[in-house]
C-alpha positions in Angstrom: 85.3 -49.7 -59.3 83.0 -46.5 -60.5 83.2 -44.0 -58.2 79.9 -41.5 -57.9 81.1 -38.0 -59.0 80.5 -34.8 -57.6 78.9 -31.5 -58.9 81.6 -30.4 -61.9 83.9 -33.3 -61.1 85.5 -34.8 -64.2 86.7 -38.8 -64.8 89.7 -39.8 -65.4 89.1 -42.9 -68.2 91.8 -45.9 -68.3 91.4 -48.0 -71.6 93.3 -50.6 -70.4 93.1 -54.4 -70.5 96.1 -54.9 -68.7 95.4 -56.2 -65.0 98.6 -55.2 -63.7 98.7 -51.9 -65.3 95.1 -51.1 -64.9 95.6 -51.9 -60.9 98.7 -49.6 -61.0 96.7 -46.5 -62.3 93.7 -46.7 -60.4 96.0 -47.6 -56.9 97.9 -44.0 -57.9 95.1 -42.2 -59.6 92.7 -42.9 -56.1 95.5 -42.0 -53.5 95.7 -38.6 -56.0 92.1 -38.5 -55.0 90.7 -38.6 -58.4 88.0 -39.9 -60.0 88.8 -43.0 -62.0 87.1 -45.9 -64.1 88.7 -48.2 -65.8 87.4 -49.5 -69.4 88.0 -52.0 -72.4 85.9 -50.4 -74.9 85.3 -46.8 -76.1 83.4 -44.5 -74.8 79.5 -43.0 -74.8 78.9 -39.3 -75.4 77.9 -39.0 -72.0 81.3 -40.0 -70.6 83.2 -38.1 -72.7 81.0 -34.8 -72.1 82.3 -35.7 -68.6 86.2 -36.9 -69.2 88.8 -35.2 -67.6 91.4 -37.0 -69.6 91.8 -40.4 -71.6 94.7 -42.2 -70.9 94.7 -44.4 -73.6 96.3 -48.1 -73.1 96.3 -51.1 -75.1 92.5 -50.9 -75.6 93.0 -48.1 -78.1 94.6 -49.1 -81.6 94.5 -45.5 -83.8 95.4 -42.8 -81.3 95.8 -40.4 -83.6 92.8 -40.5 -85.4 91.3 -40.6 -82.0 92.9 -37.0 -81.1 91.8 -35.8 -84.8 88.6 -36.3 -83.6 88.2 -35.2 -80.5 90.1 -31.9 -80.2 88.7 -31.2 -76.9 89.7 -33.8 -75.2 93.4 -34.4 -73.7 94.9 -38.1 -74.1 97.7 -39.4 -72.2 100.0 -42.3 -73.5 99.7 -45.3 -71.5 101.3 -47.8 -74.0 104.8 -48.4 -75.8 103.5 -49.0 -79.3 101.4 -45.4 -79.0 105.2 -43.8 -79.4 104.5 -42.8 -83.1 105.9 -40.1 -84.9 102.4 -38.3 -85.0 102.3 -35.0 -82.7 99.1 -33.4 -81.4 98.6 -30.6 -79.2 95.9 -32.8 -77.3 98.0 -36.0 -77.0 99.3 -34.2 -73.3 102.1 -37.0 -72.7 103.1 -40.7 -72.0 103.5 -42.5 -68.8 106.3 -44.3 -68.3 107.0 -47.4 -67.0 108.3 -46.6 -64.1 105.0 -45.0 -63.2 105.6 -42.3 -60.3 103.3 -39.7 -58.6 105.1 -36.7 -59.9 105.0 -37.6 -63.4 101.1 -38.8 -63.2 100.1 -35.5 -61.1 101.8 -33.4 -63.7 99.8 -34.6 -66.1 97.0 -34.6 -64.6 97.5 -30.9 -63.6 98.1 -30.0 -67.1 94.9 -31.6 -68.2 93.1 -29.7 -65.7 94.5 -26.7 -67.4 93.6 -27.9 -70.8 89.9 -27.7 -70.4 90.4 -24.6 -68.4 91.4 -22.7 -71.2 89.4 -24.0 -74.0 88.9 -21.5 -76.1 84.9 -22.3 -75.5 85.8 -21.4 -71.9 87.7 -18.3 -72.8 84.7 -17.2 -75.1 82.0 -17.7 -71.9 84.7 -16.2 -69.3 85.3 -13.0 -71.7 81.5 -12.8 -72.3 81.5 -12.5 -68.5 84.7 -10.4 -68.3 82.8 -7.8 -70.4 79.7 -7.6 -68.0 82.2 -6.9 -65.1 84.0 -4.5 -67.0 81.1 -2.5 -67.2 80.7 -2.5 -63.5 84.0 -2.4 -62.5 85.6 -0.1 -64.7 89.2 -0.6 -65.3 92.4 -2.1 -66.3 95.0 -1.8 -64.2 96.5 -5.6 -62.3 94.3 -5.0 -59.4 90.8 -4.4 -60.7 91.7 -7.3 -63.1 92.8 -9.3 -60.2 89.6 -8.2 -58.7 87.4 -9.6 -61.8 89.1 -12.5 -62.0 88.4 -13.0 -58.0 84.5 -12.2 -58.5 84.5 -15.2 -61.6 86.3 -17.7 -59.3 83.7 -17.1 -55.7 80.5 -16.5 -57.6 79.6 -20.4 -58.4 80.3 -21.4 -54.8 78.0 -20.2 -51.4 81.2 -19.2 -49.4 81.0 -16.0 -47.4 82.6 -12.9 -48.8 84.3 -10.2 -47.2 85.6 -7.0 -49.4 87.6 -4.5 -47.5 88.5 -1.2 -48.8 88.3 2.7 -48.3 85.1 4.1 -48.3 84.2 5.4 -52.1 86.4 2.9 -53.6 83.3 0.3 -55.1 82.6 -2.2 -52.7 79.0 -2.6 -53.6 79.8 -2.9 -56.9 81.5 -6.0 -56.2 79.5 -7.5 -54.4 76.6 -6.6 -56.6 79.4 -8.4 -59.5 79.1 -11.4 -57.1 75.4 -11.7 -56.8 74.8 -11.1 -60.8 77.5 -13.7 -61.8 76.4 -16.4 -58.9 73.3 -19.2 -59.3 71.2 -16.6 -57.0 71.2 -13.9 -59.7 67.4 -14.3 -60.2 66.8 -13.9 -56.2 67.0 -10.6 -54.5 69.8 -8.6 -53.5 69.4 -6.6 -50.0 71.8 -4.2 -49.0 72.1 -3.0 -45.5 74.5 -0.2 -44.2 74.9 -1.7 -40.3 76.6 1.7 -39.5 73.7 4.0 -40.5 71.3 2.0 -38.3 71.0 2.8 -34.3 72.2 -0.3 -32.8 68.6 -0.6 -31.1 67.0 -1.9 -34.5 69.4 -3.4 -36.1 68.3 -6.4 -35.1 64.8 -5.6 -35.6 66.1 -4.5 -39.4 68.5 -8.0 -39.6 65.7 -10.4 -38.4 61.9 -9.0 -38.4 59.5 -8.9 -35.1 56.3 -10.1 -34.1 53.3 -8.0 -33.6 53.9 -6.8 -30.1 57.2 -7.8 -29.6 58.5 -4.0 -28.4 56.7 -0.8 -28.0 55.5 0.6 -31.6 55.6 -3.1 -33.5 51.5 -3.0 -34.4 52.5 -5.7 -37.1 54.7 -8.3 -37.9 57.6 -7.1 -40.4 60.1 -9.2 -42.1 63.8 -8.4 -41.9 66.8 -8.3 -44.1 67.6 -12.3 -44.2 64.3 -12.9 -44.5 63.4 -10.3 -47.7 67.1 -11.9 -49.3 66.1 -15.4 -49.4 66.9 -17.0 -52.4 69.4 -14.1 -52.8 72.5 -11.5 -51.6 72.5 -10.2 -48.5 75.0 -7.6 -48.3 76.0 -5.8 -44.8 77.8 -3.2 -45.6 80.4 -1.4 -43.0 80.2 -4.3 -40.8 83.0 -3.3 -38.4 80.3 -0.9 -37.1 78.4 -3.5 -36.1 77.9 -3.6 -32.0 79.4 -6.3 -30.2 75.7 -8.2 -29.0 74.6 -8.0 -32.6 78.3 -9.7 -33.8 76.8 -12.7 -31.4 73.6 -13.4 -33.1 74.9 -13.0 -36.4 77.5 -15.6 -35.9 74.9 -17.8 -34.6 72.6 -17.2 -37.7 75.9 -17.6 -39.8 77.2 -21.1 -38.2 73.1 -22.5 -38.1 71.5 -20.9 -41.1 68.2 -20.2 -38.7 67.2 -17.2 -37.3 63.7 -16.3 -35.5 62.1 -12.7 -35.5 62.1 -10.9 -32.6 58.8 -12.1 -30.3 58.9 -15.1 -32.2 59.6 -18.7 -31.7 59.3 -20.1 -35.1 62.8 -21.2 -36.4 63.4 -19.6 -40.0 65.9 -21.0 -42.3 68.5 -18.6 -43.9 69.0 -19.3 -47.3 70.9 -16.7 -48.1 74.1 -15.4 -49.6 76.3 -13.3 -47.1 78.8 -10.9 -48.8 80.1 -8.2 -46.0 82.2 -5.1 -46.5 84.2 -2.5 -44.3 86.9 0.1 -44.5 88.1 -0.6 -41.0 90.9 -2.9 -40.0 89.2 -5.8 -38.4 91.9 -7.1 -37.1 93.2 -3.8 -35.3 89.4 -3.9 -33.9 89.7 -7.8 -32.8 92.8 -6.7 -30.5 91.2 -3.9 -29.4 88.4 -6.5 -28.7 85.9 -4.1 -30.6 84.7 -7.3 -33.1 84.6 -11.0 -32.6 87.7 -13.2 -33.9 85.2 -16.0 -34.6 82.7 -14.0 -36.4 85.3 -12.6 -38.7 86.8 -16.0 -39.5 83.1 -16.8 -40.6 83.0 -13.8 -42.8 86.5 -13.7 -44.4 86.3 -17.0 -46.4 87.1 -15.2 -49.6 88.5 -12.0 -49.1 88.8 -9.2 -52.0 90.0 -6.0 -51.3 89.6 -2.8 -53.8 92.3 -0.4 -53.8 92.1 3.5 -53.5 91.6 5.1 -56.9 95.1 6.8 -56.2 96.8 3.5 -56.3 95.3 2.7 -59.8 95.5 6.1 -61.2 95.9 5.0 -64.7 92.3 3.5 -64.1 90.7 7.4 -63.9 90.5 8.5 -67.6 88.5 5.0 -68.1 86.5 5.9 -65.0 86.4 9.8 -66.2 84.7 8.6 -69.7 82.5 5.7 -68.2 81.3 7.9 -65.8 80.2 10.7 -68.0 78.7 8.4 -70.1 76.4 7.1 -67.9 75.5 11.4 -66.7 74.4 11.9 -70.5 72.2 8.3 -71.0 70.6 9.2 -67.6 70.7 12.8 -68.1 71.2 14.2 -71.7 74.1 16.0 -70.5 77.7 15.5 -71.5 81.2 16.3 -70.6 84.1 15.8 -72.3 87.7 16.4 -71.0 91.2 17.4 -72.6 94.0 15.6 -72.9 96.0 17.8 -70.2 92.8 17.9 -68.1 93.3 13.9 -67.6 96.2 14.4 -67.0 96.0 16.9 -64.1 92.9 14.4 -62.5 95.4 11.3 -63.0 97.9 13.1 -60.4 94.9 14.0 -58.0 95.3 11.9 -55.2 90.9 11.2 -54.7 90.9 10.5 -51.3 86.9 10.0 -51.8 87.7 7.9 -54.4 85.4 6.9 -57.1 82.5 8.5 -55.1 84.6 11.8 -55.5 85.1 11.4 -59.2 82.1 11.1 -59.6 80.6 14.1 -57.7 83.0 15.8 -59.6 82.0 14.9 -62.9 77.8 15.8 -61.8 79.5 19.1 -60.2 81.0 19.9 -63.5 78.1 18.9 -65.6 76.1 21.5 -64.0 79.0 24.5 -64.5 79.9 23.3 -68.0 77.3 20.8 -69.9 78.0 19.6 -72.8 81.7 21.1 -73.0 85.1 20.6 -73.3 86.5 20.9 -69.6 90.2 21.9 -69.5 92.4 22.2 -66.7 91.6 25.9 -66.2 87.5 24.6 -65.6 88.7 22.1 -62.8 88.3 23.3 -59.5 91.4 24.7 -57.9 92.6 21.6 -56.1 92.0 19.3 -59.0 94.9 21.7 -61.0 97.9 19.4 -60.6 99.4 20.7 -64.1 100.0 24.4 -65.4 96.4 25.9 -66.8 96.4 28.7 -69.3 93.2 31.1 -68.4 91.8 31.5 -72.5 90.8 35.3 -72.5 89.1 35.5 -76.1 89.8 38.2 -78.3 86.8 40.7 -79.6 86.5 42.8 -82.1 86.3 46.5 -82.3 83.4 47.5 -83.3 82.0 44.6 -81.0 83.7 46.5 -78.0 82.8 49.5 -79.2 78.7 48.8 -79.6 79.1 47.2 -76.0 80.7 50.7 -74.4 77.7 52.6 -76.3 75.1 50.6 -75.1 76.3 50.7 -71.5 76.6 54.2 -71.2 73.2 55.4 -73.2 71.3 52.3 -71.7 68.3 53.5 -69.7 69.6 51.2 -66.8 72.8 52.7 -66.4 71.3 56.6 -67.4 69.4 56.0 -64.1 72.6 55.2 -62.3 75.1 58.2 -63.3 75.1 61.4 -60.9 74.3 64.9 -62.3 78.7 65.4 -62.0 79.1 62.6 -64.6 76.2 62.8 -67.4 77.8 66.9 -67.3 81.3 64.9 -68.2 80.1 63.4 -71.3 81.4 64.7 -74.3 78.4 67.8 -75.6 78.5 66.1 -79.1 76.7 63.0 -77.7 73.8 65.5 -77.3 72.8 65.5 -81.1 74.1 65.4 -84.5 75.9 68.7 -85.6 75.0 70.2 -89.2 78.0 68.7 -90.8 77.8 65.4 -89.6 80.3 63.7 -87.1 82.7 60.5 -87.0 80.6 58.0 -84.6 83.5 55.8 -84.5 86.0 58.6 -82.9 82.8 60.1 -81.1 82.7 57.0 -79.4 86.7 56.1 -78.7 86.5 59.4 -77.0 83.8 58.5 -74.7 85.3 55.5 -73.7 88.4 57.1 -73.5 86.8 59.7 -70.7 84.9 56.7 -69.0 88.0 54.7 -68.6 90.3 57.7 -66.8 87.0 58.7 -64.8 87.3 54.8 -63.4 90.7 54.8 -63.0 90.4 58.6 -61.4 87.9 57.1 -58.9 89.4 54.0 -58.0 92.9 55.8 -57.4 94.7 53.4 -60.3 93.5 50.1 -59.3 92.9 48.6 -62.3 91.0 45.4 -61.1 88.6 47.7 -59.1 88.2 50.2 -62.4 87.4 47.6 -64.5 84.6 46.8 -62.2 83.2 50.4 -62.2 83.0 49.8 -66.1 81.5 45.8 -65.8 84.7 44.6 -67.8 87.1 42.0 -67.6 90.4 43.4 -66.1 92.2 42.0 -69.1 89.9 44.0 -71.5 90.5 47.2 -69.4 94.1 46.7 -69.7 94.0 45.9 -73.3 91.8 49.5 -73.6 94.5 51.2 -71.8 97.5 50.2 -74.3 95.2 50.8 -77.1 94.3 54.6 -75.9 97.7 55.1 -74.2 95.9 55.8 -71.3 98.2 55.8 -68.2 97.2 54.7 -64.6 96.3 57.6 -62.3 
């Protein structure tokens, strides 16, 4: 008996011309649920291109050349004169004669896992491994978990539901979903059901009429109606109100839905992925969200983590991130090693929304640098930061001091007391020439105890007088010997 086959179901072929044998298989293989058909004679490409396994009876005389040929293709002894000396990777095992359903399911479980991880299927899977990647940057277990999650629900139409923390990427998955899924060419509609009054949300779900409220002068389509084909993703749906949780279940459990003012039935052929940070079940005993709806949404659950509990995950997100700021904005950032280091033990409680404010916020104070822990902002310094105070030279201080004090800016800003103060030689060149190196130490020298004179031997405030670092202006004072006041 040939059974019809569903979409990606693979046969089971029996080359036996055994009665009694072939009658034992098929009664085992059909209460396993699996599909069977029984043959004499070898197979056509077509079958094969669809053969779970061959369990090869008395119908086949060379086994072995058999497996030589086809590599892809696991065979299962199901005759005494097939126990040769020959071993092949492909040849999975023999069935006894004392055929039982444990030793035919193991099998048959291990020939499931056999075309599972051909390494044709390990080539498309990593080909669609790396796309992910790129959106869902990582590799810690969980966001691998997560990838390998996305793969699995993305071929099927089953309802998603990824919960998380706000920040942590749930758009991005389901985003993953709707790229990787049959719908990829449709549309994909987000909706954030807790940024819209409760009064048109089901105006922005489902569309109205003309005339159907005050202020609708024309008919508009709504959300399942601009995703058909496609994603529809409601986002934050535990904000949802409670009379809207009603007629989404409906349009959930019938696939129809009519626009407000209308009575035209409109099929939804659509993909529902939903998302929230909240505990849905807290809310369902709090009776704040329907137990039936969220059955109806949580057929495939995937929940992301917080970026704290993948912290090994941030210099990937760090460099992915800032990769992104300089193809969309010519502007880099780069990081030391101690500066990922201090951002690892940050514990982002906006997640990878923070990081990546921070990473924009940084690309603004220092673009296309090297960021150290001393450029973070203060509560991103987990680790020790050393404050680099460069070194100048002399004669570059020196040229500095001159051209503060004899600049026209600062002329205009010194009382009659202190231009009377400044050393007489400044005036003009004497006869015999002068040393404009020591003519100079002196006048800073003067400048530096007037600060310190007038800010009563605060240093920090001194240094201001002069528009200095404090760390030159102590520096100065060691140099000169110049003691505080």
């Amino acid at each position: 008996m040939v059974k019809s086959s569903t979409r990606d179901a693979r046969v089971i072929y029996v080359l036996e011309s055994n009665t009694e044998r072939k009658k034992q298989l098929q009664t085992v293989l059909d209460f396993m649920g699996e599909l069977v058909e029984c043959h004499t004679q070898w197979l056509t490409d077509e079958q094969l291109d669809n053969a779970l396994c061959i369990i090869a009876g008395d119908c086949i005389d060379d086994l072995e050349s058999l497996a030589n040929e086809y590599p892809n293709l696991p065979f299962i002894r199901a005759n005494e004169r097939h126990e040769s000396a020959f071993r092949k990777a492909n040849v999975v095992g023999q069935i006894t004669d004392s055929l039982s359903y444990d030793e035919l399911s193991h099998l048959i479980r291990y020939c499931q896992a056999y075309h599972r991880h051909l390494p044709s299927q390990r080539a498309q899977s990593g080909q669609v491994a790396d796309v992910l990647e790129t959106k869902l940057v990582g590799q810690s277990y969980d966001i691998r978990e997560i990838r390998k999650l996305i793969q699995q629900v993305a071929g099927s139409e089953a309802n998603v539901l990824v919960l998380g923390e706000s920040g942590t990427g749930k758009e991005v998955v389901a985003r993953g979903i709707h790229q990787l899924s049959s719908r990829c060419h449709g549309p994909f509609v987000p909706v954030n059901c807790g940024a819209i009054p409760p009064d048109l949300l089901e105006s922005e779900l489902f569309g109205h009429e003309k005339g159907a409220f005050t202020g609708a002068i024309g008919v508009r389509k709504g959300r399942f109606e601009l995703a058909q084909g496609g994603t529809l993703f409601l986002d934050e749906i535990g904000d949802m109100p409670l009379p809207m949780q009603v007629k989404l279940l409906r349009v959930l459990q019938e696939r129809i839905f009519e626009r407000i003012g209308g009575s035209k039935s409109i099929t939804a052929d659509v993909r529902v992925v939903a998302a929230t940070h909240r505990q849905l079940e807290d809310m369902i005993a709090d009776g704040r969200f329907r137990e039936d709806l969220y059955y109806r949404l949580n057929v495939f659950p995937i929940e992301v983590p917080a970026l704290r509990e993948r912290s090994e995950d941030v210099p990937l997100l760090l460099r992915e991130i800032a990769r992104r700021f300089k193809e969309e904005r010519g502007i880099g950032i780069r990081f030391t090693e101690r500066a990922m280091q201090s951002l690892e033990a940050h514990p982002w409680p906006g997640n990878v929304r923070e990081l990546s404010n921070l990473i924009e916020r940084l690309s603004i104070t220092h673009p296309n640098q090297l960021v150290d822990v001393s450029d973070l902002p203060h509560k991103y310094r987990h680790i020790d930061s050393e404050e680099i105070t460069p070194e100048y030279p002399d004669e570059l201080q020196e040229r500095d001091a001159l051209n503060a004090i004899f600049s026209d800016d600062d002329e205009d800003d010194l009382d009659e007391e202190e231009l009377v103060s400044l050393p007489t030689s400044a005036a003009e060149i004497p006869e015999t020439g002068l040393n404009l190196k020591d003519m100079l130490a002196e006048i800073e020298v003067e400048m530096i105890k007037q600060a310190l004179e007038r800010a009563d031997g605060v240093v920090a405030k001194a240094a201001e007088l002069l528009s200095m670092r404090r760390t030159t202006l102590v520096e100065k004072m060691k140099k000169y010997d110049i003691a505080k006041v």
